[in-house]
N, C-alpha and C positions, 0 to 999 in steps of 0.2 A: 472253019469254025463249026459247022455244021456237023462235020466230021465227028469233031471233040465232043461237041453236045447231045449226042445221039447215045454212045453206053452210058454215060451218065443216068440219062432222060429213061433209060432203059433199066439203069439198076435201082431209081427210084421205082418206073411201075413194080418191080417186081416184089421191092420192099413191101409195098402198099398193098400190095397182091397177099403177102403175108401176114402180113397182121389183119388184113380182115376175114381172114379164114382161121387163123391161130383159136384157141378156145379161150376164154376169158379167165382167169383163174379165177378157184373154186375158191366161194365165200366162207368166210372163215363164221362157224356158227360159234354164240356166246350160251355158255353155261352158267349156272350160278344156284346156289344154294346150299343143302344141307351139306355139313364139313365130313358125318359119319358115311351119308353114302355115295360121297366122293372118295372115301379113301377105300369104301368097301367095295366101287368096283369101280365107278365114273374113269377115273385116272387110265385104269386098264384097257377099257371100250374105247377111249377116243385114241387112245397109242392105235391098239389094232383099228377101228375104223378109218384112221387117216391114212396108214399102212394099206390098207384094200382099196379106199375111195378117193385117195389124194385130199380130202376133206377134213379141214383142221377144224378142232372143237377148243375153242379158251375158255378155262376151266378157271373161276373165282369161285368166293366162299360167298356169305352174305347171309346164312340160315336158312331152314326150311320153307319161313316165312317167305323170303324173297323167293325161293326156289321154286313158290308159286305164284306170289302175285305180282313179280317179274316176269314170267311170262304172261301173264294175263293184261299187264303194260304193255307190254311187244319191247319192254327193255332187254329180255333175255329169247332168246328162240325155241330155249328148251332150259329145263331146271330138274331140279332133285330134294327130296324130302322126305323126310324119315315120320310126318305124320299126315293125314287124310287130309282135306281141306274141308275148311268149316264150311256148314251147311247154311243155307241163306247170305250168304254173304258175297257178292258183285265181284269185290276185289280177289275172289282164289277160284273163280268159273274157268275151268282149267281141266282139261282132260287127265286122271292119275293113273297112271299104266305101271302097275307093281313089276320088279323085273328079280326082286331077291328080299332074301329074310333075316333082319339084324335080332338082336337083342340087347336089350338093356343091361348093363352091367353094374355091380358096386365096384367099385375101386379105393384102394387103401394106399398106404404110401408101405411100401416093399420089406420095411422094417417091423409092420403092424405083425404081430401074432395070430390076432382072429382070422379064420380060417372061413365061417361058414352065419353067413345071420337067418334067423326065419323073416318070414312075410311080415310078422307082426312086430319082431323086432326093429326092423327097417323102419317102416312105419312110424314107430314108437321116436325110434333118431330124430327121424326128419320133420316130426312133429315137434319133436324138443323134451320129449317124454325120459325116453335116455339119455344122459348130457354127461358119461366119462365112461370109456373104454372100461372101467374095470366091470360096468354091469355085465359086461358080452363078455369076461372073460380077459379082455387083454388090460393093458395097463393101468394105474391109477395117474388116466390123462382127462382131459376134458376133451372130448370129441366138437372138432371145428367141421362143419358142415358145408360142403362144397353144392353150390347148385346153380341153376343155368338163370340169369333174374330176367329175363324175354319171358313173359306169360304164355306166348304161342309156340314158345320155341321148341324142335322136335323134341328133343331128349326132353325138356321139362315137361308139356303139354302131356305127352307119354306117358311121364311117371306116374302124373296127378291121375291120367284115365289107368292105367295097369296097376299100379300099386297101392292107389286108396281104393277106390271105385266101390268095392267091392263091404268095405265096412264103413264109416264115417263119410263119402265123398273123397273131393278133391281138397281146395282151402289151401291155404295156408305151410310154405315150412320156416321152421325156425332158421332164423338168420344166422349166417358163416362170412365164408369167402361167394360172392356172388361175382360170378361173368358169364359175359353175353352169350359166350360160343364154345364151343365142348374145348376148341384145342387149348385155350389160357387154363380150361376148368382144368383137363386132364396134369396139363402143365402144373399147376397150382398144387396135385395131391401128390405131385413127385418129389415137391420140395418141402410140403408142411408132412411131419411124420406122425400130427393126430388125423389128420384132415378123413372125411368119409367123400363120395360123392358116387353120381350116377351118371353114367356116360353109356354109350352104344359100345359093343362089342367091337366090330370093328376099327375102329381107330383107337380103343381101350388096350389094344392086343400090340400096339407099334408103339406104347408108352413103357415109359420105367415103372410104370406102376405093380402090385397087385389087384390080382382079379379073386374074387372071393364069390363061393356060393351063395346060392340063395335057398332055402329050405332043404338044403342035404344037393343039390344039382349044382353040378358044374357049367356053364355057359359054353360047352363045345358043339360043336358045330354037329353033332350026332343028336346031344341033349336037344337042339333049337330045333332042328327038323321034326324030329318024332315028338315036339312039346312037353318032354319033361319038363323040361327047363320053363318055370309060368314066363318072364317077362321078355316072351317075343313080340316081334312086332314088322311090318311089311316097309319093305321100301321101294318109293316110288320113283318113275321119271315124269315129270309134270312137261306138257306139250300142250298148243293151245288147240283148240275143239278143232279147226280147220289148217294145220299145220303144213307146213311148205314142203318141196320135195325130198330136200335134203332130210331136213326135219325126220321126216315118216323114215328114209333109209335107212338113217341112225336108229330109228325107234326097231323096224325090223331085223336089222342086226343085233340089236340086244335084245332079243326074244327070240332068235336065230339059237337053232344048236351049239355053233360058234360062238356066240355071245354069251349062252347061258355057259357055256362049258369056260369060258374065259370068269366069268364071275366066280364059278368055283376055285378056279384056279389061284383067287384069292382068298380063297378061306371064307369065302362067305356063301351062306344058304341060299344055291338056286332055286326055283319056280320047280325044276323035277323034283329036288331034294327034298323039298316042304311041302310035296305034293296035298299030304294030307292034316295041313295046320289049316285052320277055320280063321279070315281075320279079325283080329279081335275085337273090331270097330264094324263090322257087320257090314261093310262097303265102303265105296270112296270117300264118305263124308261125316260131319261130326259135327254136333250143335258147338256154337260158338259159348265160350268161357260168358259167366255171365260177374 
């Protein structure tokens, strides 16, 4: 019996022997946040960094909002956001590590004629000032107004500091089609044929939509880097002040050669490429909406 019991007893130590030496597998880190700069480059960095590091990154949506004060819960490990986080405020104490340069877009539905709005134009729309295509030239429609109804949320918060700022404030726009997150909005200007809205470049560009100038500039990725184009704007990776190992790896791989050259590779404005755009928010942060 002894006999018998012996390799057995033997190919248990050995088992045992294996698995406490095996390495544990590699924890899967949680993303979450902005939709435009997940599609502008997130998706692409965690393909390649799991590819290099065996470290998987799961990748949800949730807004910019969450995409900082998610990590600032320890609900998310690392996030993304396409605006600053507000200043004084406890819930978005969160390190902003820019890694590339979106811009804000108009978008039309693909049948629209109008080609090209000014600053003040635009303005005028989303104030309610202009209310039918045929002012700007195109049809005699009544212009439906697509906008993001999150107060904080990137694209909108964005608009309000880029696109008012500058004459009247923020405030107020005229009421349309209102949703929470750019992809229903984007969604929304593909099917209504007066509909206006304002999305990010990046994810604007993987839609049925039209993309339309804004004071004579095109939104290409030449226009964004060298600032023709006014409504740019930085995108961030939000990570918490004291971030884990994985965490920071990820972080130095996307600010890697590799990383940044990976961001180009989707069309969107690296950190070389925008070397010399100022941000527009004068640093990571931004008084709270009042």
């Amino acid at each position: 019996m002894q006999s018998l019991l012996r390799p057995i007893l033997g190919l248990f130590i050995l088992s045992a022997a294996i698995m406490a030496v095996s390495p544990a597998p590699a924890k899967t880190l949680e993303w979450g946040g902005c939709g435009i700069t997940k599609k502008a480059f997130m998706r692409a960095l965690a393909g390649a960094f799991q590819e290099k590091t065996g470290t998987r990154i799961h990748i949800q949506g949730g807004g910019a909002t969450y995409g900082i004060r998610g990590v600032h819960e320890g609900e998310l490990d690392l996030g993304g956001s396409c605006r600053p986080a507000l200043a004084n405020d406890e819930r978005e104490d969160v390190r902003m590590v820019q890694l590339a340069w979106d811009a804000l877009v108009v978008i039309v539905h693909p049948s629209n004629p109008v080609n090209d709005l000014s600053g003040g134009e635009l303005e005028k729309v989303f104030r309610g000032e202009i209310t039918n295509w045929k002012q700007l030239g195109g049809p005699d429609k009544f212009i439906i107004i697509g906008y993001r109804s999150l107060p904080l949320s990137g694209v909108g918060y964005s608009f309000r500091e880029l696109g008012f700022r500058e004459s009247t404030g923020a405030g107020d726009f005229a009421r349309g089609l209102a949703r929470k997150s750019s992809g229903p909005l984007e969604m929304a200007v593909e099917h209504v044929p007066d509909a206006i809205a304002v999305t990010g470049v990046s994810s604007a560009r993987k839609r049925d939509v039209k993309i339309i100038g804004v004071d004579g500039k095109a939104a290409s990725a030449e226009n964004i880097a060298n600032g023709d184009y006014p409504l740019y704007r930085p995108l961030y990776l939000t990570v918490p002040r004291d971030p884990e190992p994985a965490v920071q790896r990820f972080l130095d791989f996307a600010l890697s050669d590799e990383g940044q050259r990976i961001i180009a590779e989707q069309g969107t404005v690296n950190l070389e490429m925008g070397r010399n755009l100022d941000n527009p928010w004068g640093g990571d942060y931004i008084e709270p909406p009042q």
